[in-house]
Wavefront OBJ file of the C-alpha trace (Angstrom):
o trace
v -39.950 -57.531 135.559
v -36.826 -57.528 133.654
v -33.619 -58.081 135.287
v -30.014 -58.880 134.595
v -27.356 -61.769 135.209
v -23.416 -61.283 135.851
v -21.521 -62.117 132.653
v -19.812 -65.058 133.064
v -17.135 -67.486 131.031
v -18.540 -70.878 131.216
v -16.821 -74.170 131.117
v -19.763 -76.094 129.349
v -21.566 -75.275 126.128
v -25.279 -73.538 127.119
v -28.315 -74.373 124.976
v -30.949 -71.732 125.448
v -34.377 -71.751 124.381
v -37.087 -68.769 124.752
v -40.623 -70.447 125.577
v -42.273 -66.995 126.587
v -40.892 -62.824 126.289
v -37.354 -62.292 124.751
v -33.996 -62.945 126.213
v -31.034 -60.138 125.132
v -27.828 -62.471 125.111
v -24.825 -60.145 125.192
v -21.084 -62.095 123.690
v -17.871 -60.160 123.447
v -18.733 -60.035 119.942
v -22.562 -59.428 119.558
v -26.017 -58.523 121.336
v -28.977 -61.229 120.085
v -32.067 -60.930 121.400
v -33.867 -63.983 121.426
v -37.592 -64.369 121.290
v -39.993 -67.271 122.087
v -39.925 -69.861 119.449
v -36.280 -69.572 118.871
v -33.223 -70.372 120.696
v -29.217 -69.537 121.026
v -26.117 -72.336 121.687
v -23.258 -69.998 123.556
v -20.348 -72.319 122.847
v -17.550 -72.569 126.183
v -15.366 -70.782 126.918
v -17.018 -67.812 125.712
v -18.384 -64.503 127.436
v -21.494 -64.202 127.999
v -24.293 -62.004 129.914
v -28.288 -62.690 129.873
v -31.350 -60.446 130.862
v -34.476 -59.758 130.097
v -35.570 -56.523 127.842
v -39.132 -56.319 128.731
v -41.421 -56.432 131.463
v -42.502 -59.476 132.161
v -39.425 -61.094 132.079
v -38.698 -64.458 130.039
v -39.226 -67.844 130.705
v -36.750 -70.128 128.678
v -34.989 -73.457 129.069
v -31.075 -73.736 129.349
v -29.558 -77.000 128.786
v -25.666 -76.863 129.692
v -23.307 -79.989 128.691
v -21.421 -80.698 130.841
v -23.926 -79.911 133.696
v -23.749 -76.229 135.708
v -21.980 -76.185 138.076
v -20.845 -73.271 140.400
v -17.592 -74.066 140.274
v -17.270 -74.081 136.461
v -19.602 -71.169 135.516
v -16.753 -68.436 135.660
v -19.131 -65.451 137.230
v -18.049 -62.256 136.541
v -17.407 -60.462 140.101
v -20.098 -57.375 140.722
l 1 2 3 4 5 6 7 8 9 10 11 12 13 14 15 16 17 18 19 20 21 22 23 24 25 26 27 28 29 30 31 32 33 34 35 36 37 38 39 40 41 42 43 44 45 46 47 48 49 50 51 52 53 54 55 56 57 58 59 60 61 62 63 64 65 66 67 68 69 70 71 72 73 74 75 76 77 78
């Protein structure tokens, strides 16, 4: 299924990589879409909003440094 996440303004840089599907990665700049095999570093600071193009969804790693954290994520509000 695909689905959406709230953009959001992180505090910590976000290392992203696509195991399985594609992940569309949306900056105030530019849309990527990543696929498995390849990944995406969203430096902080920036905007950014993730979903998933296709049915089936993605499955993916994210690494963030320094760790997520609710607090420090920066959600947009729906």
């Amino acid at each position: 299924e695909n689905w959406t996440e709230p953009g959001q303004c992180p505090q910590f840089d976000e290392y992203t990589i696509v195991l399985k599907g594609s992940l569309k990665v949306e900056t105030k700049e530019e849309t990527y879409v990543v696929n498995a095999g390849q990944a995406i570093h969203i430096e902080k600071g920036n905007w950014v909003r993730y979903s998933s193009p296709e049915n089936g969804g993605a499955e993916y790693i994210a690494v963030c440094l320094p760790a997520f954290s609710p607090n420090t994520v920066n959600r947009d509000s729906e």
